[in-house]
C-alpha positions in Angstrom: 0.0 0.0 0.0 1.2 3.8 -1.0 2.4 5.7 1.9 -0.9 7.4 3.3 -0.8 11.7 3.7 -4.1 13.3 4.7 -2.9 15.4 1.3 -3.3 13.1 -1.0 -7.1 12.5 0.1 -9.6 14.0 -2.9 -12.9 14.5 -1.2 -15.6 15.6 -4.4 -19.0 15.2 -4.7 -20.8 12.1 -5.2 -21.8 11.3 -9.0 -24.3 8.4 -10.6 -21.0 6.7 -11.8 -20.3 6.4 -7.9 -23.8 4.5 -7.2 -22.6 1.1 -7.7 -18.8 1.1 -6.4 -20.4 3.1 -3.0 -23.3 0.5 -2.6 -20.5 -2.1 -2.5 -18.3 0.2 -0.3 -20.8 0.5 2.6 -21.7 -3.1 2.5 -19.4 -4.0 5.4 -20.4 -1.4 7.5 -23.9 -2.1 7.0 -22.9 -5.8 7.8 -21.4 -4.9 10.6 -24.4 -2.8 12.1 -22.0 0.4 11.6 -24.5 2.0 8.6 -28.1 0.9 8.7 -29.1 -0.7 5.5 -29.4 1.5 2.3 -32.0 0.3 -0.8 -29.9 1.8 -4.4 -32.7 4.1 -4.8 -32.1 5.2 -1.2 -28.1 5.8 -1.3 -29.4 7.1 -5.7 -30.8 10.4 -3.1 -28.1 10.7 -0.7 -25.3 11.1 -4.3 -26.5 14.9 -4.8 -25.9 15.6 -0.9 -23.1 13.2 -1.0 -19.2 13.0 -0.7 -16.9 10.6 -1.6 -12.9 10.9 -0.4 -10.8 9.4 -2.3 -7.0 7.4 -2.3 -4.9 6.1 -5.1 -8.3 6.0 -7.8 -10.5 4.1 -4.9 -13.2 5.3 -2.8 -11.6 5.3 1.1 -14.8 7.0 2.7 -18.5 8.8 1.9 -20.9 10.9 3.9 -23.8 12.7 2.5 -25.5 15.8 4.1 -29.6 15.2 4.3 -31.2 18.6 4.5 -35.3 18.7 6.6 -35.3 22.2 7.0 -33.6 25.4 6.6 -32.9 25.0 10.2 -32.0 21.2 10.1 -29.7 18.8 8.2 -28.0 15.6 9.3 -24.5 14.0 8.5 -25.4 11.1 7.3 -23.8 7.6 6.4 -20.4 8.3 7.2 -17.9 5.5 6.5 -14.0 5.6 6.3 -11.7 2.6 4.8 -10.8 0.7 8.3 -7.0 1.2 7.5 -7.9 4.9 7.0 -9.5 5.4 10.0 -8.3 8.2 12.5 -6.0 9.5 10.1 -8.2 12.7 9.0 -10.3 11.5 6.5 -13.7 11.4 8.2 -13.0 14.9 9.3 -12.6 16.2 6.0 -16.0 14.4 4.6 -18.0 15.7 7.8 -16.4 18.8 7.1 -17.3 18.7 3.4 -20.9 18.3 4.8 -21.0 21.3 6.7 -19.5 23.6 4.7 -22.3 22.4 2.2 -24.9 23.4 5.0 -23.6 26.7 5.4 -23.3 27.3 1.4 -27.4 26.2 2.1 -28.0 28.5 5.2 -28.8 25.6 7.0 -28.8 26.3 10.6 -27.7 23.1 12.7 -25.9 19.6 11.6 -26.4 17.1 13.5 -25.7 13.6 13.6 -26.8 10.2 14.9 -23.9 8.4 16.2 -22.5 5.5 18.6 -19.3 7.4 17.7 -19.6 10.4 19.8 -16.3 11.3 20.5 -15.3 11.6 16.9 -17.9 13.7 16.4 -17.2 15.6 19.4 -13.7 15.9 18.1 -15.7 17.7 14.2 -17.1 20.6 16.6 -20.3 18.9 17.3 -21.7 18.5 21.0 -24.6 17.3 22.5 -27.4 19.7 22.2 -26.4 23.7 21.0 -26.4 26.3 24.1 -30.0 26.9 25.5 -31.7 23.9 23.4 -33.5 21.5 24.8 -32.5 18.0 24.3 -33.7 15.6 21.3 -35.0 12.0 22.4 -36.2 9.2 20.2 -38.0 6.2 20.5 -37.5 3.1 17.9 -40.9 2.4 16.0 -40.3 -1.2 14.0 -37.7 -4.1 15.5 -34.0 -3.7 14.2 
């Protein structure tokens, strides 16, 4: 394998040529219950919100920003290449997701996550100063 630098990361937007090679990408993380399952019509809408970093010609890591509201969106379906992993380029595709917010005037990211500290470690925190908290409650078994 090519000696890694965070440098030589490409992080673009997500095209229809990406479709297929990202539905096999997040298969393993959907297999390991790291991504929750994605139809090809349902990752199709996430491409013109989406990101995909790239290494060496291969996809290494996607995200994809989903936009409710002008005061809500959501990072979405982040996954990084295990050997890439805490080596930057996570932080550049949630940072390619906000910026994309901003450019939107969304108001608030969030994200759903059982890795808080990464996200923690983006800028994000719990709730914003003075919000209330969000709570959830699953609807269909898992």
């Amino acid at each position: 394998m090519t000696e890694f630098s965070l440098d030589s990361i490409a992080v673009r937007t997500a095209e229809s040529r990406d479709l297929n090679p990202l539905d096999s990408f997040i298969q393993p993380f959907v297999e390991s219950g790291q991504l929750l399952p994605r139809t090809i019509d349902e990752l199709d809408a996430l491409l013109p919100r989406g990101f995909v970093a790239e290494w060496n010609g291969e996809i290494v890591g996607f995200a994809a920003l989903e936009v409710y509201s002008k005061k809500l969106a959501e990072v979405r379906s982040l996954a990084v290449s295990e050997v890439l992993r805490g080596k930057g380029v996570g932080k550049k595709l949630v940072e390619a997701c906000v910026k994309l917010a901003h450019e939107l005037n969304v108001l608030e990211v969030m994200a759903i996550t059982a890795n808080e500290d990464f996200f923690r470690s983006c800028g994000f925190d719990f709730t914003l100063p003075g919000q209330k908290k969000a709570l959830f409650i699953q609807t269909r078994d898992t």
